[in-house]
Short mmCIF file of the C-alpha atoms (twelve columns), coordinates in Angstrom:
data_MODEL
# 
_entry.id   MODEL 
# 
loop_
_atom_site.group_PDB 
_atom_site.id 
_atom_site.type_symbol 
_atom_site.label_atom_id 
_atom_site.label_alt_id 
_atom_site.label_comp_id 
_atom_site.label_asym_id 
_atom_site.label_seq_id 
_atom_site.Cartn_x 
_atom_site.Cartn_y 
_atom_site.Cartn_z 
_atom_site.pdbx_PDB_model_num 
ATOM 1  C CA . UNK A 1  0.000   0.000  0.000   1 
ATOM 2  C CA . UNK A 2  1.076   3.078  -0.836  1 
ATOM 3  C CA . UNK A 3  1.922   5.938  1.793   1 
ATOM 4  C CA . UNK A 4  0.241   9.261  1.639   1 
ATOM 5  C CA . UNK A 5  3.206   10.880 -0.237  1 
ATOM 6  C CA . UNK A 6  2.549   8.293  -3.491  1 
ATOM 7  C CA . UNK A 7  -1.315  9.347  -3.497  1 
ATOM 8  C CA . UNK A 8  -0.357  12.250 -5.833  1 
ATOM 9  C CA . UNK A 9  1.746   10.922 -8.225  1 
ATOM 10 C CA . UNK A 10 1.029   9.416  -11.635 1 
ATOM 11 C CA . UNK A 11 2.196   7.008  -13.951 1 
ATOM 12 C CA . UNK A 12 5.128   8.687  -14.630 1 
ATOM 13 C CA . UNK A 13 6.475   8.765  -11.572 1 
ATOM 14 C CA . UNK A 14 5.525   5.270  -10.505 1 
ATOM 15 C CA . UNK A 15 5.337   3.142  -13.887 1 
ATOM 16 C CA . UNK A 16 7.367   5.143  -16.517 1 
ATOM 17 C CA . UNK A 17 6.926   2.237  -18.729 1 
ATOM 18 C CA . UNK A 18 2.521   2.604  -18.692 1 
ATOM 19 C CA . UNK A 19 2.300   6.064  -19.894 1 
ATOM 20 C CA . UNK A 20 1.753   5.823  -23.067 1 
ATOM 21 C CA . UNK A 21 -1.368  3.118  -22.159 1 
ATOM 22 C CA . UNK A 22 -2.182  5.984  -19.747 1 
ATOM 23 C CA . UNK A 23 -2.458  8.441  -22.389 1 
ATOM 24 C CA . UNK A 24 -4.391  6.225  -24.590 1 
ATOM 25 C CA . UNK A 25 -6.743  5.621  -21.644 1 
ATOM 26 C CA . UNK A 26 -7.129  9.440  -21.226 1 
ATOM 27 C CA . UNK A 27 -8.010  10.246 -24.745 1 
ATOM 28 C CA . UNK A 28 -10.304 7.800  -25.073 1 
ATOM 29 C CA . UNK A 29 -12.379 8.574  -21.290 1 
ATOM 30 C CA . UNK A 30 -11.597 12.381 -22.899 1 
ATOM 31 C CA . UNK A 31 -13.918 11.062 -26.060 1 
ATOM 32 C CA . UNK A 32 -16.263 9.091  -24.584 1 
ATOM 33 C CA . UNK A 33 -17.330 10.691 -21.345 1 
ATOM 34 C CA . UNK A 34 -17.075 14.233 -22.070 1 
ATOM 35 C CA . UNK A 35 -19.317 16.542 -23.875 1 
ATOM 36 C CA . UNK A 36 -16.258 17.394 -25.825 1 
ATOM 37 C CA . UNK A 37 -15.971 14.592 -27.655 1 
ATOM 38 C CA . UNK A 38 -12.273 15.167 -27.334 1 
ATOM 39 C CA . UNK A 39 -11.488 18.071 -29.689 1 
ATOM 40 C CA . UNK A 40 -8.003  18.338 -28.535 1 
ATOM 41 C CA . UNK A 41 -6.664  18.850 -32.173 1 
ATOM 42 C CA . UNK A 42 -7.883  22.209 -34.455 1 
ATOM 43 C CA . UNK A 43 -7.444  19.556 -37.202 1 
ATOM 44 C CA . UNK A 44 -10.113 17.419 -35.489 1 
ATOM 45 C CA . UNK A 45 -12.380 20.405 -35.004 1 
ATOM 46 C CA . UNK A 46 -12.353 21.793 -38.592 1 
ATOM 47 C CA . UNK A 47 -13.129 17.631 -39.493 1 
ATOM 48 C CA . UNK A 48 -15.821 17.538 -37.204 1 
ATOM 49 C CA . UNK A 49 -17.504 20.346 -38.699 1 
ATOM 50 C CA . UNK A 50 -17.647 18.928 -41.988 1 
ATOM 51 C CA . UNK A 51 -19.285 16.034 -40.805 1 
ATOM 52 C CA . UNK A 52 -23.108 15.079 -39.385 1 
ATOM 53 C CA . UNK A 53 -22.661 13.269 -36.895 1 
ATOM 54 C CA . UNK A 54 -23.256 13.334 -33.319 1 
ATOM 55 C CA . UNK A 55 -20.052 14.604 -32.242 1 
ATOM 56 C CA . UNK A 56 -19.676 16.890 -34.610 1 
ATOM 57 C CA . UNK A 57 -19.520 20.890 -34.421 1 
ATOM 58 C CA . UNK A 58 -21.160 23.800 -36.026 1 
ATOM 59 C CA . UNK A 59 -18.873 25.313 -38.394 1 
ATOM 60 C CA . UNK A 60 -20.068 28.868 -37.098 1 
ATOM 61 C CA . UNK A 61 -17.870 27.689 -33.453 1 
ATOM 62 C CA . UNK A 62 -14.824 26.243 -35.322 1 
ATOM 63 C CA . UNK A 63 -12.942 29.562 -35.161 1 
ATOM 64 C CA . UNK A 64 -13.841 29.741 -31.005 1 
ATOM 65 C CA . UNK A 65 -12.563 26.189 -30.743 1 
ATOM 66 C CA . UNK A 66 -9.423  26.772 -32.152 1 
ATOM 67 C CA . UNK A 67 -9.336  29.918 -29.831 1 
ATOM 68 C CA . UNK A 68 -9.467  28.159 -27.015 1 
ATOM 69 C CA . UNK A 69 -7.476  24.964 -27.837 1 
ATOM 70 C CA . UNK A 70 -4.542  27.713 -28.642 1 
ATOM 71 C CA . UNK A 71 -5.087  29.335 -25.358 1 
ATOM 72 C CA . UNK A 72 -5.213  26.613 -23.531 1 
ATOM 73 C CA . UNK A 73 -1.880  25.160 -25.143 1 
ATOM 74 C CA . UNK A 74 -0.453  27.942 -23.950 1 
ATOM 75 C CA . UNK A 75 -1.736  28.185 -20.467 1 
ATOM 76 C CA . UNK A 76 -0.346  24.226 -20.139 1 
ATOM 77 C CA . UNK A 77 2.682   25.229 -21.628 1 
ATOM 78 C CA . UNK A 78 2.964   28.444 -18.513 1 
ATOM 79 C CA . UNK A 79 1.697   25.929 -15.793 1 
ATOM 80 C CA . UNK A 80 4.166   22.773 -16.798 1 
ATOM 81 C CA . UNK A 81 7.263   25.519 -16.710 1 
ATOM 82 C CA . UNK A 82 5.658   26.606 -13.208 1 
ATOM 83 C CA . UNK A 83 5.540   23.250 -11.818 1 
ATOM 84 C CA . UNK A 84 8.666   21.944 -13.367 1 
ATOM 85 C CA . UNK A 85 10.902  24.925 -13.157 1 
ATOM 86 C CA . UNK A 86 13.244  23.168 -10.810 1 
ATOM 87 C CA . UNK A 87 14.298  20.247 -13.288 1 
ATOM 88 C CA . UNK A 88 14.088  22.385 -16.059 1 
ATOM 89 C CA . UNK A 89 17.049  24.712 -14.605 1 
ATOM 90 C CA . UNK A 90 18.944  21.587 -13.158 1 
# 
């Protein structure tokens, strides 16, 4: 059992080997359970508004999408320097 210092770690830290199952998993729980329908990708947003689907987008949003996947690259891009700063300068 792990001691209350492990509880906030991920697979990184503990199983460097799983991450890239634990990425899959996330993208797919990202997909499936969200109302999002995982439109991580402005590539993936301009195809899902030329489809009909149920996961698909207006094309009128498209351009607010992309707007806010941008901005939020860049706010994980300030937060990961924040939180990482001291092995990034080591």
């Amino acid at each position: 059992m792990a001691d209350g210092r492990d509880l906030h770690r991920g697979a990184s830290t503990r199983r460097p080997q799983s991450v890239p199952y634990a990425v899959g998993l996330y993208i797919t729980a990202a997909y499936w359970f969200t109302a999002s329908t995982s439109f991580a990708n402005p590539a993936v947003t301009i195809a899902r508004s030329l489809s009909d689907t149920f996961a698909g987008i207006a094309p009128a949003g498209v351009a607010a999408f992309i707007t806010a996947e941008l901005a939020g690259a860049l706010a994980a891009v300030g937060v990961s320097r924040w939180l990482w700063r001291a092995r990034m300068t080591a």
